[in-house]
Structure formats: structure tokens, C-alpha cells
N, C-alpha and C positions, 0 to 999 in steps of 0.2 A: 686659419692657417695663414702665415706668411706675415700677420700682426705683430710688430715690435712688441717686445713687452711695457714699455713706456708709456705707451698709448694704454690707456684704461679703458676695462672689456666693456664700461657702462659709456664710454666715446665713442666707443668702436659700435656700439649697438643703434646709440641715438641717429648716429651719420649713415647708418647700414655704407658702411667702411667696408670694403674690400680690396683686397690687396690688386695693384694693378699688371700691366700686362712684361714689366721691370727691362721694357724696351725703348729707345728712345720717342718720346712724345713728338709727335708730326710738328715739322717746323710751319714757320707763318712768318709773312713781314705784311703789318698792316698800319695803319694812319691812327695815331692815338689821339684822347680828348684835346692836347695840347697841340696837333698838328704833326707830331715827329713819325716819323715812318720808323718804326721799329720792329727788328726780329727777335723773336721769340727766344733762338740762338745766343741774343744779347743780354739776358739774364742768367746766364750762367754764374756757377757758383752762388747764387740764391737758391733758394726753394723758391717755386711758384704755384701761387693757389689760383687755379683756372676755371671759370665758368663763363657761361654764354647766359647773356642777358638781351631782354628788349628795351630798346633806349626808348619806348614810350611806355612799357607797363607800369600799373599802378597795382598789381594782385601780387606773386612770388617773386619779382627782381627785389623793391625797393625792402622784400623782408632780408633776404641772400645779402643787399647791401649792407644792412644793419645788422648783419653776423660779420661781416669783411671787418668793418668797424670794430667793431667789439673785441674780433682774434685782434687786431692790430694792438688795441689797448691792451690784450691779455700779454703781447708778446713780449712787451715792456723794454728794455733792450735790445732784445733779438730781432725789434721792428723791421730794423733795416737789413737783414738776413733775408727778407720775408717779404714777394713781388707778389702783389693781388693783382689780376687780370680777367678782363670777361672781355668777350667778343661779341658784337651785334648782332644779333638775329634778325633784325626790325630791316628790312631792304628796303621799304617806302621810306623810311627816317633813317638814311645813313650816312649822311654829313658830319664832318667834322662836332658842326654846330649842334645836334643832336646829340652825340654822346656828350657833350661838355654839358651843355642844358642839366641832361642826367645826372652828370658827377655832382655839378653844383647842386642841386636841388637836392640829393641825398649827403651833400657833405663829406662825398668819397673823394674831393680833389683833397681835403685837411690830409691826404694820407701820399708820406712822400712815395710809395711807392706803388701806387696806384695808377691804371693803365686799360683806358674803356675804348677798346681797336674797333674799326669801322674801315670800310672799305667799298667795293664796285659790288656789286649782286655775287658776278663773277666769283669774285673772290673771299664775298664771304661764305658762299657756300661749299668751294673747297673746301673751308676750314674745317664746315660743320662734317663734311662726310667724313675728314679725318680721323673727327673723332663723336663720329656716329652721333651725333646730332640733329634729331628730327623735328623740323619748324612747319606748322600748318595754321592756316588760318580758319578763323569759327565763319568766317562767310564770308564775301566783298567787304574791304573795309571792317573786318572785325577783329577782332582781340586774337593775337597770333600764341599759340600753344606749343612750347618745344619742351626737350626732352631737360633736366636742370642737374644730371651730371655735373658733380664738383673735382675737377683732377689736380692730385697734389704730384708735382713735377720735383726731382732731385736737382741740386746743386750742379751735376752734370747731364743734367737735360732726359732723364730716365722716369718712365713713369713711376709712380711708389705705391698711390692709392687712389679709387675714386671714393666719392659720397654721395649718398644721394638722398634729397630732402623727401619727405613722404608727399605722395602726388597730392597735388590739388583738388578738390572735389569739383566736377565738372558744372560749369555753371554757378559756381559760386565765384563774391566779388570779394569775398572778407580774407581776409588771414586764416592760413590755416594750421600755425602754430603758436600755440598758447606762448604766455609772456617768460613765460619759465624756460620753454624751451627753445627758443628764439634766443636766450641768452645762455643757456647749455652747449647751442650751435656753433655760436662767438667762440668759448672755451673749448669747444671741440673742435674747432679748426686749426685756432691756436696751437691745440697738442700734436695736432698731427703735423701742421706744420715744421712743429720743435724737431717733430721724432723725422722728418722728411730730411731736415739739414744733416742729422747724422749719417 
């Protein structure tokens, strides 16, 4: 219920796509990989595609990044329609210099509208409780575990849809989505981004 017809029920199933709460998305003004302090507010008349990443994992961001990637190329045109954004989790790494590190190293800065916000502990964890984002760490210094909620934001700032990736199996360091569907993800974001702009 609540699914565009556009969106196709085998996108809708891969993403476990659910329509979202079609209220305005909690605003944020936070410090992006580039230094610029920007509000959320400020994408308007885009779509935006929103997740929270940790600017040092090496297990479910850098896959998440290489779907951003890939909707981007799928969007073809409509690229710039279409704001990709994730927000830091990572409080011990949350320097400017951290998330840019990140963007470079995954090739997410190639994308002109790509936006990796970082801020004060403070304030990123407003963010996270906005939008119900739970971040725990596996021990002192260990690999930080949060929730990987994908939110597709309307053109006038309204939620439309979340996604959400199939959890990680605990303890493991590999991938844990096959190469096929890793690039099914790309194309399902894409579409739902399409159908988000309408």
C-alpha cells in the first residue's frame, strides 16, 4: 500500500520499500565533506536520497556507496534532480577531514550532488534520534553498528519512502550482498528516486 505504480513490485521487494510517514522529514544544518554548512531545507525541489554512514567502515557503508553510485549513473539526466546525502554516525572520526577521506576513497565526491554532513557529537545525534537511528559500538574502540534506514525525501521536503538493506550477519567482515544485488540496489534507488520527484 501507498507504492507508486512505477516503482516495480520486484524494487519494491529487493529494498523492503515502504511507504513513509508523507510528513515533512526532520530538518538539519550540518558541515559537509566540502566544508559548507548546509540545511537539509536547502535541497528543496530535489529528491533526496538519505542515509547515515560511518566515515570509517569498511563492511555495509562502502557497499550503500556503490549503490549511490550506480542510481546516479542509472539516473542519467535526471542526475541532478537527485541529492544523495548520508550523515556520520562515526563521533570519534567526525572532522570535516573524515568524511572527505570517505567521499574520496569511495569516489562519491565524482557525484555533483553528493553531501557526506558531519558535525559536534551533540549534533549528530539529534539527527540520528530524528530519524530513529540507533548507533552502538561492538566494544571500546570497536566497529560501530547502526541502524542503515535508506529515506527517499520529496521535492518539497516530505517523506515518500524508506529502504532498508537486509541486516548484516553479526560478526561477519565480508559483504553481504551478492554482486547481482548490489547492482539491483543501484537500479532500485534510481527508480524510486524517479518516482520520489513525481
Amino acid at each position: 500500500a501507498g507504492r507508486r505504480a512505477d516503482i516495480p513490485s520486484g524494487t519494491a521487494s529487493l529494498l523492503r520499500l515502504a511507504p513513509a510517514s508523507a510528513e515533512a522529514a526532520p530538518g538539519f544544518t550540518l558541515t559537509d565533506q566540502d566544508g559548507r554548512v548546509l540545511s537539509l531545507s536547502g535541497f528543496r525541489g530535489r529528491a533526496v536520497v538519505l542515509e547515515f554512514m560511518d566515515s570509517r567502515c569498511t563492511g555495509i557503508c562502502p557497499l550503500v556507496s556503490r549503490e549511490f553510485i550506480d542510481a546516479y549513473h542509472d539516473l542519467g539526466k535526471a542526475g541532478g534532480r537527485v541529492v544523495f546525502v548520508a550523515v556520520n554516525v562515526n563521533q570519534r572520526y567526525n572532522r570535516v577531514a573524515d568524511v572527505l577521506a570517505y567521499s574520496r576513497a569511495h569516489q562519491l565526491s565524482a557525484m555533483p550532488g553528493w553531501h557526506f554532513f558531519t558535525g559536534s557529537g551533540d549534533a549528530l545525534r539529534a539527527v540520528w534520534r530524528e530519524y530513529g537511528i540507533a548507533v552502538t559500538a561492538s566494544g571500546p574502540g570497536g566497529d560501530l553498528v547502526h541502524t542503515a534506514t535508506v529515506y527517499f525525501i520529496g521535492p518539497h521536503g516530505i517523506e515518500r519512502y524508506t529502504a532498508a538493506p537486509p541486516a548484516e550477519p553479526v560478526g561477519s567482515s565480508t559483504a553481504y550482498l551478492p554482486p547481482g544485488e548490489i547492482s539491483g540496489w543501484g537500479k532500485g534507488i534510481a527508480q524510486v528516486a524517479l518516482a520520489t520527484l513525481g
